[in-house]
VMD Tcl script that draws the C-alpha trace (Angstrom):
set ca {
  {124.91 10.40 -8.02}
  {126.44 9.01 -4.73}
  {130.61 9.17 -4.38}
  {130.27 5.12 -4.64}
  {128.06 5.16 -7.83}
  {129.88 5.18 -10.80}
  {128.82 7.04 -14.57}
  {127.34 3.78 -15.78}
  {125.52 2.54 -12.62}
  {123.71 5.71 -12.61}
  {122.84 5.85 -15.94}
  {121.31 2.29 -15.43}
  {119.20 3.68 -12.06}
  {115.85 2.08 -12.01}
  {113.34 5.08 -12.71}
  {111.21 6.43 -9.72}
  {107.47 5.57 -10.25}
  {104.42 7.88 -8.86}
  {101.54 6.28 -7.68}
  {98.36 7.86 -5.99}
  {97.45 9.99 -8.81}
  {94.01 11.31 -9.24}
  {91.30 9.61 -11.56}
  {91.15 12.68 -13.23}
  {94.61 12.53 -14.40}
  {93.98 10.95 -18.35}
  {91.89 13.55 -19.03}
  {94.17 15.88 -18.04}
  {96.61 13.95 -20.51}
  {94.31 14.37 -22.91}
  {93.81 17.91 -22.88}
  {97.66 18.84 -23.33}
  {97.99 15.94 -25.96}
  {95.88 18.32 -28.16}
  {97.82 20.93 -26.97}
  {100.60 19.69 -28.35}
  {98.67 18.48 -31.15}
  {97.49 22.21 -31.80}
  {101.24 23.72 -31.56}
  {102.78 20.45 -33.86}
  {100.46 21.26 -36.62}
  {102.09 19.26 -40.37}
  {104.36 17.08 -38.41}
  {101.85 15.67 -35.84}
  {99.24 15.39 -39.26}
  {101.99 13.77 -40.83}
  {101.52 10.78 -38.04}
  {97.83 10.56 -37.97}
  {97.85 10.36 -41.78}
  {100.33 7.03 -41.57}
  {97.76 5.63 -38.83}
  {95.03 6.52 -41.53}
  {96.86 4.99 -44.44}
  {97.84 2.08 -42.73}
  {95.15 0.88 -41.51}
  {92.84 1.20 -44.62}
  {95.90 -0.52 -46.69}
  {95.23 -3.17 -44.52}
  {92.33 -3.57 -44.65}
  {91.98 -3.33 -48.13}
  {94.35 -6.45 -48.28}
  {92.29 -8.21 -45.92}
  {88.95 -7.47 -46.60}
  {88.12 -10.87 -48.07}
  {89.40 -12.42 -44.72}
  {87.40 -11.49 -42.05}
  {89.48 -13.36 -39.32}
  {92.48 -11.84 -40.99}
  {91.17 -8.05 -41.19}
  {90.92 -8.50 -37.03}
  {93.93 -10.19 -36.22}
  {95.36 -7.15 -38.40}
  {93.44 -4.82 -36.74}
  {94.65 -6.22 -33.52}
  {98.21 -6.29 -34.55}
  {98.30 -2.71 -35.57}
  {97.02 -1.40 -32.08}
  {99.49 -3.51 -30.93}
  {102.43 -2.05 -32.56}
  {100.73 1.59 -31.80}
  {102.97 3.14 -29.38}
  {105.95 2.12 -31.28}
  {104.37 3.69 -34.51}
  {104.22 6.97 -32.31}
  {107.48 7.21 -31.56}
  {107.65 10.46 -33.55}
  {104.87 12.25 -31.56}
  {106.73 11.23 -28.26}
  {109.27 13.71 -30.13}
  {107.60 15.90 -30.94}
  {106.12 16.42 -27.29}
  {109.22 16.88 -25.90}
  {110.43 19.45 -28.39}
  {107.93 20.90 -27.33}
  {108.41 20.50 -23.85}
  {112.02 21.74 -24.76}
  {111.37 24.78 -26.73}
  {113.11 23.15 -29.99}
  {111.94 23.04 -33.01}
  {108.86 21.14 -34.32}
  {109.99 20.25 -37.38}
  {108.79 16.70 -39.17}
  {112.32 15.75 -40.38}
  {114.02 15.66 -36.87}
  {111.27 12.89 -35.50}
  {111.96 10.67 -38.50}
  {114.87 9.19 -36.81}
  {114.98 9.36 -33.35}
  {115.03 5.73 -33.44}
  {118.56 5.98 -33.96}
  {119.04 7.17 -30.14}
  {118.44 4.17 -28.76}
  {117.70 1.61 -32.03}
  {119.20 -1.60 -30.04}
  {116.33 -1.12 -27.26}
  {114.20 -0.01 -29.82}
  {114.23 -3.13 -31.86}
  {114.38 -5.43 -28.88}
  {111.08 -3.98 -27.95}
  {109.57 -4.05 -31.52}
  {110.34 -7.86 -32.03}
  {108.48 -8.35 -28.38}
  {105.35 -6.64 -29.73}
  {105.84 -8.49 -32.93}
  {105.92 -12.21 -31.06}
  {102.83 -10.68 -28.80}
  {101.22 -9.86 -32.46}
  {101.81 -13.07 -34.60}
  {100.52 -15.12 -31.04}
  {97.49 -13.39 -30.94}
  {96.76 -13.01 -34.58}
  {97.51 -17.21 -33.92}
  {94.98 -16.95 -31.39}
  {92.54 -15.50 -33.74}
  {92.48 -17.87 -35.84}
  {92.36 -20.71 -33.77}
  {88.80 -19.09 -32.20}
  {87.11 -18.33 -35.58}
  {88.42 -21.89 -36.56}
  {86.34 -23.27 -33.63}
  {83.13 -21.43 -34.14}
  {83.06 -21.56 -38.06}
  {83.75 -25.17 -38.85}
  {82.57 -24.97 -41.98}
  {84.99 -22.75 -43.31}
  {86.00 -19.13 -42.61}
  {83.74 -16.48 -43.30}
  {84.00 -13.24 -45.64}
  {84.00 -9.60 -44.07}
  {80.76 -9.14 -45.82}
  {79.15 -12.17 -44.69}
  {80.56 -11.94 -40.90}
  {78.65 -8.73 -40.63}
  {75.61 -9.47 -42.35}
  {75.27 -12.15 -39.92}
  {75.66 -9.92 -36.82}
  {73.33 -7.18 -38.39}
  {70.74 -10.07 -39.05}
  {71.37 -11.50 -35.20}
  {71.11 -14.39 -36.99}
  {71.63 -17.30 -34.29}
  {72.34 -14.66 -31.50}
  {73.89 -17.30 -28.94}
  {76.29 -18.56 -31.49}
  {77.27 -14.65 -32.22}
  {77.38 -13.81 -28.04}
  {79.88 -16.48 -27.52}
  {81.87 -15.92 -30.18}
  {82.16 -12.12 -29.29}
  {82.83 -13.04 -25.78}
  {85.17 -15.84 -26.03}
  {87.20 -13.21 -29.07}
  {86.57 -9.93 -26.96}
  {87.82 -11.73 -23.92}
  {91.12 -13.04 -25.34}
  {91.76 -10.12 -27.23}
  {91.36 -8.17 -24.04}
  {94.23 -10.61 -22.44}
  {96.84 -9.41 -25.57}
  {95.93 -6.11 -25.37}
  {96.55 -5.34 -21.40}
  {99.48 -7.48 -21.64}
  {101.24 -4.81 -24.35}
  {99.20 -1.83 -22.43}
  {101.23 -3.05 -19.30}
  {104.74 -2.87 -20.75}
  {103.80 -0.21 -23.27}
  {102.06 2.84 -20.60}
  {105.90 4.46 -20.32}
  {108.42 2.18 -22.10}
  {108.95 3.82 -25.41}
  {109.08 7.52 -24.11}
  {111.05 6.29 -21.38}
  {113.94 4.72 -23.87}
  {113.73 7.79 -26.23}
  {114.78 10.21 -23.49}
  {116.84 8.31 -20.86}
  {117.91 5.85 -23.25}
  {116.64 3.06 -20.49}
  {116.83 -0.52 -21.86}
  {113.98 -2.38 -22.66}
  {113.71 -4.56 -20.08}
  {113.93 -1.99 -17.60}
  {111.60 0.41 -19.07}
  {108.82 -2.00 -19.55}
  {109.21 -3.16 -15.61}
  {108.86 0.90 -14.78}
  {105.48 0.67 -17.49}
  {104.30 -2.43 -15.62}
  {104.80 -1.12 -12.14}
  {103.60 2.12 -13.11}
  {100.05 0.47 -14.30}
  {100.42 -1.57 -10.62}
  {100.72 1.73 -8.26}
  {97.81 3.72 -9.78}
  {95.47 0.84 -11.24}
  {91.97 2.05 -11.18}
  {93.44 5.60 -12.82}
  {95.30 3.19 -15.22}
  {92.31 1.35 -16.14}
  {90.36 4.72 -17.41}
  {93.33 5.74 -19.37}
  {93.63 2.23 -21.34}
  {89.66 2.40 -21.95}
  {90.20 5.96 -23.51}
  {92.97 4.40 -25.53}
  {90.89 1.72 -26.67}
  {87.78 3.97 -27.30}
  {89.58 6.61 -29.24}
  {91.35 4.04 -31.02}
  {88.30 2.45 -31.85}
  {86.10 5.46 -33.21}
  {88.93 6.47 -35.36}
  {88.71 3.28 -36.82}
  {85.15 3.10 -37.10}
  {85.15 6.61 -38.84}
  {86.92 4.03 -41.82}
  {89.75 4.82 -40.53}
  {89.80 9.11 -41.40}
  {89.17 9.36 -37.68}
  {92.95 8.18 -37.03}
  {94.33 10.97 -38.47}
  {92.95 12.87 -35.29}
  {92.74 10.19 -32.46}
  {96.00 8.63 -32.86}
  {98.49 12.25 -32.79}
  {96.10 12.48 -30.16}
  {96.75 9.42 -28.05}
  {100.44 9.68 -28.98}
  {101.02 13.32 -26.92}
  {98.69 12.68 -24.39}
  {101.05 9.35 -23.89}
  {104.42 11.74 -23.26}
  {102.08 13.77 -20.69}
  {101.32 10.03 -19.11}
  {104.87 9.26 -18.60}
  {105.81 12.76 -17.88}
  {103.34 12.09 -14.51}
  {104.02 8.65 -14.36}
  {107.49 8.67 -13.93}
  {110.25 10.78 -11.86}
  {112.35 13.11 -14.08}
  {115.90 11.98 -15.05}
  {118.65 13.19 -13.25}
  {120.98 15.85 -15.33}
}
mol new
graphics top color blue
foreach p $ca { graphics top sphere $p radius 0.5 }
foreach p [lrange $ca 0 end-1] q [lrange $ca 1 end] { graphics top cylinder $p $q radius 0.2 }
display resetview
């Protein structure tokens, strides 16, 4: 801190963001988010088996609503790296040679809960718009009324009228795509950021966003790993979270760890 900086101002620093790192850096990620994973044990289960539960709950309440079940879908990978707050946690524990104990990552929210729930009711308007979203595009290409989860993917297994099913995948795929790099942009550092330096939210999703910006292609493979774990744990009806998501979560604390200059003490 400079003589003319005061306590506050420097506490409210913008955060130094790396660029130029290697291609190679999310797998790197990766391989100490199951590091972590490995050394967490119970507690980092813990989170995988909410993911898990979650999911199938949801779908279980949606099942009969096929443009529901993926608007839900969508919403909870939206909400993701707030649900992982505790495996930011424990990661830095880690990182910090304290304790990995379940209990203490229950309420870290508390640290910083004003920037916390500014940054949940974002994701939640970026949720509810898409989930909008997804209804208005099954409403277009099913006029005849919305169809059931059952007979959605008979149809597609059939590639029964294969245009018709192309355009709807591309027109859903490509929107979906548009919601989901719009929260991976303000969502690559933001919620680590805000549980150690206590950032605000504004501020830590401009260092995610600028972040993505400086090391692009690099970013790009990291968000398709996201999106492809993410999607097999899903596809493994949803036991495959338990794994992928703790997973995702430390590798994310590694991310931002790279991503982003240390705080000053």
């Amino acid at each position: 801190m400079t003589p003319m900086e005061t306590p506050q101002e420097h506490h409210q620093a913008f955060p130094v963001v790396r660029s130029g790192l290697p291609l190679s850096a999310p797998f790197e990620w990766l391989r100490r988010g199951a590091d972590d994973f490995r050394a967490s044990g119970f507690p980092s289960l813990f989170y995988g088996l909410c993911f898990a539960a979650g999911g199938f709950l949801l779908f279980l309440a949606f099942r009969h609503a096929v443009q529901l079940v993926t608007a839900v879908t969508a919403g909870f990978m939206l909400v993701g790296p707030f649900l992982a707050l505790g495996l930011y946690e424990l990661s830095r524990r880690r990182e910090t040679g304290e304790a990995l104990s379940l209990p203490a990552t229950l309420t870290v929210w508390k640290r910083n809960f004003g920037c916390f729930g500014i940054y949940s009711l974002i994701l939640i308007v970026i949720y509810l718009i898409w989930a909008r979203a997804s209804l208005v595009i099954f409403a277009l290409f099913y006029q005849g009324g919305m169809p059931t989860l059952g007979s959605f993917m008979t149809q597609i297994l059939k590639f029964d009228n294969i245009e018709f099913l192309i355009e709807f995948l591309l027109a859903y795929l490509a929107v979906g795509g548009i919601f989901a790099m719009l929260v991976f942009a303000v969502s690559v550092v933001s919620i680590p950021m805000m549980l150690e330096s206590n950032k605000d939210t504004i501020t830590a999703m401009l260092a995610s966003f600028l972040a993505l910006v400086r090391n692009l292609p690099m970013m790009l493979i990291w968000g398709a790993l996201i999106a492809l774990l993410t999607v097999l744990g899903i596809a493994l009806g949803f036991l495959g979270l338990i794994i992928t998501m703790p997973l995702v979560g430390h590798a994310t604390w590694h991310a931002y760890r790279a991503l982003i200059e240390p705080p000053a003490p």
